[in-house]
C-alpha positions in Angstrom: 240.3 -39.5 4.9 238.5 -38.3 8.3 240.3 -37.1 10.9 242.5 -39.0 13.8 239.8 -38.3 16.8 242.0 -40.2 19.9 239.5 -39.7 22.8 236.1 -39.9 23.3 233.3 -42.7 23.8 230.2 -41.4 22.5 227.7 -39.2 22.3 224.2 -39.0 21.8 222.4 -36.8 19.5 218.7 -35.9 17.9 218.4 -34.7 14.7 214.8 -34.0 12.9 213.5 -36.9 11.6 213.1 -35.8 8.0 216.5 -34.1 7.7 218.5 -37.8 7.6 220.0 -37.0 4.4 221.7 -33.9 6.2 223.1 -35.7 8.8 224.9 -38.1 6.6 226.1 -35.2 4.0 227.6 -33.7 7.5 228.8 -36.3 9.1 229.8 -38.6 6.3 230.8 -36.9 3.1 231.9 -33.3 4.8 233.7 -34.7 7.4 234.9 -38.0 6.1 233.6 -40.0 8.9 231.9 -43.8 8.7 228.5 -45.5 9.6 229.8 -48.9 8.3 227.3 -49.5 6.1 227.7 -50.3 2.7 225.3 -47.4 1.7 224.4 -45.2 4.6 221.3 -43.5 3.1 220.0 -46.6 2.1 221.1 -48.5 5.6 219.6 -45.9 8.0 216.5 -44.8 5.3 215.2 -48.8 5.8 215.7 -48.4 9.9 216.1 -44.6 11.0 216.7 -45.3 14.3 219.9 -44.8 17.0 222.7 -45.3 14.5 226.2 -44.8 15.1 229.3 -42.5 13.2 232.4 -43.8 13.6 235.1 -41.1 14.9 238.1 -43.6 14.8 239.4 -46.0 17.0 236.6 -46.5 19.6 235.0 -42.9 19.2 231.3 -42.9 18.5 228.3 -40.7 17.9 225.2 -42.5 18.2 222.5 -40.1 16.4 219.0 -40.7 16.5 215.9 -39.0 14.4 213.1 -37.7 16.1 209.7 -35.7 15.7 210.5 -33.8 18.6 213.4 -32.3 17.8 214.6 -29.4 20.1 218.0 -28.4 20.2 217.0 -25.8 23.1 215.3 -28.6 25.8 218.6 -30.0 27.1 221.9 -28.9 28.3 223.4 -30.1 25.5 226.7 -27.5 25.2 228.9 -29.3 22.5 231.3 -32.5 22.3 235.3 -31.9 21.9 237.1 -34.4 19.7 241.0 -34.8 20.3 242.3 -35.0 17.0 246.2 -36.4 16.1 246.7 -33.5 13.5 248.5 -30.3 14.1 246.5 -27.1 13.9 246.8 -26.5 11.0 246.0 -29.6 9.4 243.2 -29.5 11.1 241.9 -26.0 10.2 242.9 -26.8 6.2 241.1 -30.2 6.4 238.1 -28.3 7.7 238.0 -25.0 5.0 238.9 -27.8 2.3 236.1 -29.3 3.3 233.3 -25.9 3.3 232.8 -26.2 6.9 232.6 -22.9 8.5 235.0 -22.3 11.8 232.6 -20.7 14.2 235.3 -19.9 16.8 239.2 -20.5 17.3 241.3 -20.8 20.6 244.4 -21.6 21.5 245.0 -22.9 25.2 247.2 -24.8 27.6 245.9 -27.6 29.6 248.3 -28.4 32.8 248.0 -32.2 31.5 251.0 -34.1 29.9 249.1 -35.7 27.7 247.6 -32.8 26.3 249.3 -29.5 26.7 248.9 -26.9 24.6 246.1 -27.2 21.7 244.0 -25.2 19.3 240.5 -25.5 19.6 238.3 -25.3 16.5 234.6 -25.0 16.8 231.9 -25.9 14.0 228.3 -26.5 13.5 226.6 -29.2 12.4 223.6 -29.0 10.4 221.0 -29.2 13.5 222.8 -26.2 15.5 225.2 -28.4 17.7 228.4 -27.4 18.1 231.6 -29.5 17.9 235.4 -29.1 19.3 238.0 -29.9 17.5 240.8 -30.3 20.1 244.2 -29.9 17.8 247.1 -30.6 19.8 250.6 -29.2 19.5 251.5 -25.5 18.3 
């Protein structure tokens, strides 16, 4: 079961064109998330273009193979997920699941809404980092 991601719209990655199977592995069976496709590898081997990853209700991330790829040529910095799991849910699901924590902070965010949180920062296979925003103690 993936993770309860509350906010964010999108965002747009790269990823090297031959390293497709990667990005599913990551994205898919690592992390639990969805391309809705009845067979993903098959699906986005027949048209590897912009395809999108479900995060949950509304949350997407539209990645997209290329030639080119340079993690280094844009100001890409990471994407931060809010996630409806406490903390430590959230850094079990992840060490269940192999992925390596890169970094860990806890913060307070003057917002209502938000408050204070535990961040949780991984790599994908590509280099990119992403923020898991856990909030509550």
């Amino acid at each position: 079961m993936p993770m309860d991601v509350t906010a964010i719209d999108h965002i747009n990655l790269q990823f090297p064109a031959d390293r497709l199977e990667d990005v599913i592995d990551f994205y898919v069976e690592t992390l639990g998330f969805e391309t809705r496709f009845d067979d993903p590898y098959e699906a986005v081997a027949d048209d590897p273009g912009l395809f999108p990853v479900f995060l949950g209700e509304g949350g997407r991330l539209y990645v997209n193979p290329t030639e080119e790829f340079d993690p280094s040529a844009g100001n890409y910095r990471h994407v931060a997920v809010r996630v409806a799991e406490s903390p430590a849910a959230v850094e079990e699901r992840l060490t269940d699941a192999g992925v390596s924590i890169d970094n860990e902070a806890s913060r307070e965010r003057d917002d209502p809404e938000i408050g204070s949180y535990t961040s949780y920062y991984v790599s994908d296979p590509f280099g990119y980092t992403i923020e898991f925003m856990a909030i509550g103690d």
